[in-house]
C-alpha positions as CSV (number, residue, x, y, z in Angstrom):
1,X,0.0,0.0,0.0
2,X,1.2,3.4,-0.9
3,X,2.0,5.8,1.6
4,X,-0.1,9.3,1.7
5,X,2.5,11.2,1.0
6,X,5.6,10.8,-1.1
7,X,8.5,12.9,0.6
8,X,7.9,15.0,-2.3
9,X,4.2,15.5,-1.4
10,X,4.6,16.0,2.2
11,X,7.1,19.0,1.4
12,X,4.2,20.4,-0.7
13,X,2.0,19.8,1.8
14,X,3.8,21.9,4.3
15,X,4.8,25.0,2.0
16,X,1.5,25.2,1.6
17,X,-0.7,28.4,2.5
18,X,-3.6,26.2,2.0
19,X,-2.5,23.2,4.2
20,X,-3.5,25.8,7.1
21,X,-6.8,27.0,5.5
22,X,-7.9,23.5,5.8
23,X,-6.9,23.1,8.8
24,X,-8.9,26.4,10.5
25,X,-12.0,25.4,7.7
26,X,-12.6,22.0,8.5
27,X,-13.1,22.3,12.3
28,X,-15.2,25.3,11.7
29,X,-17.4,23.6,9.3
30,X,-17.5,20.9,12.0
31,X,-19.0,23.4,14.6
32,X,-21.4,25.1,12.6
33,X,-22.8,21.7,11.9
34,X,-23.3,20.9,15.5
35,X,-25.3,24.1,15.8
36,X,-27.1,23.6,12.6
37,X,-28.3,19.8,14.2
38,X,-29.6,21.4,17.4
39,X,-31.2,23.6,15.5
40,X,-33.2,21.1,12.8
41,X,-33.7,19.4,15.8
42,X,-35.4,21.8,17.7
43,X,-37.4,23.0,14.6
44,X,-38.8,19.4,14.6
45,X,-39.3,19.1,18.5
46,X,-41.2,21.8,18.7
47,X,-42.2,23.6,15.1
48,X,-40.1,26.7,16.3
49,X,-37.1,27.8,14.9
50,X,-37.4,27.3,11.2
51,X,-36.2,30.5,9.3
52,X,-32.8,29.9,11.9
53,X,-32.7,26.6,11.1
54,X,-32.6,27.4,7.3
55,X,-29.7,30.1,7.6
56,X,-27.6,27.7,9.6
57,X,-27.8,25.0,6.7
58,X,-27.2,27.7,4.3
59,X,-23.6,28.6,6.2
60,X,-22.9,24.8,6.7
61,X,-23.1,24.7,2.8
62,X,-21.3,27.5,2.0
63,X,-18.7,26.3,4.4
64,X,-18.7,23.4,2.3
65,X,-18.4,25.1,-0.9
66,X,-15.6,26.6,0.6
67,X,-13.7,24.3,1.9
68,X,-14.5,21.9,-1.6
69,X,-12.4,24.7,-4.0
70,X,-9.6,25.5,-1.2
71,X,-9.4,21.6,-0.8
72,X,-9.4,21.2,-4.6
73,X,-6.4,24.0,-5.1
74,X,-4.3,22.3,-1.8
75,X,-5.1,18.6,-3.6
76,X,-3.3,20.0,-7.3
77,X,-0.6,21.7,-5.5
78,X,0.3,18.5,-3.3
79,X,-1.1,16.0,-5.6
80,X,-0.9,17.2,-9.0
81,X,-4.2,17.3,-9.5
82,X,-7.7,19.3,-8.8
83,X,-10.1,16.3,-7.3
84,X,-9.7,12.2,-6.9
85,X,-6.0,12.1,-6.6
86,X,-5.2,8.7,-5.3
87,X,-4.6,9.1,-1.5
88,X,-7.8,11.1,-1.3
89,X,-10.0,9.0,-4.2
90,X,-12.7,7.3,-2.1
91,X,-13.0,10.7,0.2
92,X,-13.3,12.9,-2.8
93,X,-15.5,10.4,-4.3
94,X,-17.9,10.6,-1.2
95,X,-17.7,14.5,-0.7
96,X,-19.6,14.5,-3.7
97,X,-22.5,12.5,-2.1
98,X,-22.3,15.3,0.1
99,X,-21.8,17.7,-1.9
100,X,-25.0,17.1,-3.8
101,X,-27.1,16.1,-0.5
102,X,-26.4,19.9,0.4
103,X,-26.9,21.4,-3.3
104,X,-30.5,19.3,-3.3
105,X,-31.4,21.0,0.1
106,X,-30.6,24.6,-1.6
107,X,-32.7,24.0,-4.4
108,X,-35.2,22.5,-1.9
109,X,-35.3,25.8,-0.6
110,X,-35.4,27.7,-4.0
111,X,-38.1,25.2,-5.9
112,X,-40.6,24.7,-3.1
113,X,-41.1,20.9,-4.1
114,X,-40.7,19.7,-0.2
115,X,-42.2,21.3,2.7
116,X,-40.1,22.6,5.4
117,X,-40.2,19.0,7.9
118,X,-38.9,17.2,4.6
119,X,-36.3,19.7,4.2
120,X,-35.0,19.3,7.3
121,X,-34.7,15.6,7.1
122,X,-33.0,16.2,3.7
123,X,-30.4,18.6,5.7
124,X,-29.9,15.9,8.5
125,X,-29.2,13.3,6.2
126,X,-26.4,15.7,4.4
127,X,-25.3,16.3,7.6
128,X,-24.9,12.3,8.4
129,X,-22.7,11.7,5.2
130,X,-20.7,14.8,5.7
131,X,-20.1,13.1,9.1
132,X,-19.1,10.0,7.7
133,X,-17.0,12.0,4.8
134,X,-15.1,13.8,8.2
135,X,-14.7,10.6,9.2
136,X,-13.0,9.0,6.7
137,X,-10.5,12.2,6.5
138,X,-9.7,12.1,10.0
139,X,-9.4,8.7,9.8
140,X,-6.8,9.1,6.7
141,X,-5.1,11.8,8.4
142,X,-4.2,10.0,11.3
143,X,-2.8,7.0,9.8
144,X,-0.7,9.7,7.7
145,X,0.3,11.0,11.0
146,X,1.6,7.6,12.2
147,X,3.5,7.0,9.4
148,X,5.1,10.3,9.2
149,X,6.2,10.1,12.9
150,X,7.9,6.4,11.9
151,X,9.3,7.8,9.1
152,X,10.4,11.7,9.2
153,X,11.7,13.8,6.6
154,X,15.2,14.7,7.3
155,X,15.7,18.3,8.4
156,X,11.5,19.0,7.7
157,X,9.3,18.7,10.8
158,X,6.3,16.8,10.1
């Protein structure tokens, strides 16, 4: 199995600007979706909350957005390539599952085809594959971080 990161890559990956965006975006996208939950939740507890409920969705996605183009400019400066580079394939592959769970929920919002109880079930299920999308980087990222520390760059901190 190849490693994550060729010496090459890692080097990349540390010059650059963008390896810290994703690192300050991805936690932050994290949170907001935690708020966004107890928010749908709420709206469907108790019928109260929706037009809140709505924005914090819309932030989540643009969050997403966001973190999708920086992601796809840090994957062609480390990789060589904008999207599905092999390290990152199957995660790629599955943020855009997510990627279009979210997209459906804005259009939701814009052609009025699903009430507003639907919509929020569409939101919480983008919101349970983003989780299992995080998941699988994290997971990624910390085997990365294994190997790295059994195998550092000489004269580059990992």
């Amino acid at each position: 199995m190849r490693a994550l990161y060729t010496p090459e890559e890692r080097l990349r990956r540390d010059r650059s600007p963008w390896t810290l965006v994703q690192g300050i975006l991805a936690p932050l996208q994290f949170i907001v979706m935690l708020a966004s939950v107890v928010l749908l939740v709420r709206f469907l507890m108790t019928g109260e909350g929706y037009a809140i409920a709505v924005a914090s969705v819309v932030v989540k996605t643009a969050l997403l957005y966001l973190i999708m183009v920086t992601g796809s400019i840090w994957e062609k400066e480390v990789f060589g390539q904008w999207l599905f580079a092999a390290p990152f394939f199957w995660e790629d592959v599955v943020s855009m599952g997510v990627i279009a769970l979210h997209t459906a929920y804005l259009v939701g919002l814009v052609v009025p085809m699903l009430g507003p109880v639907a919509l929020t079930w569409l939101a919480l299920a983008a919101y349970a594959a983003y989780t299992v999308n995080a998941l699988q980087f994290v997971l990624k990222l910390r085997a990365a971080r294994r190997s790295e520390q059994q195998t550092p760059l000489m004269g580059v901190p990992s």
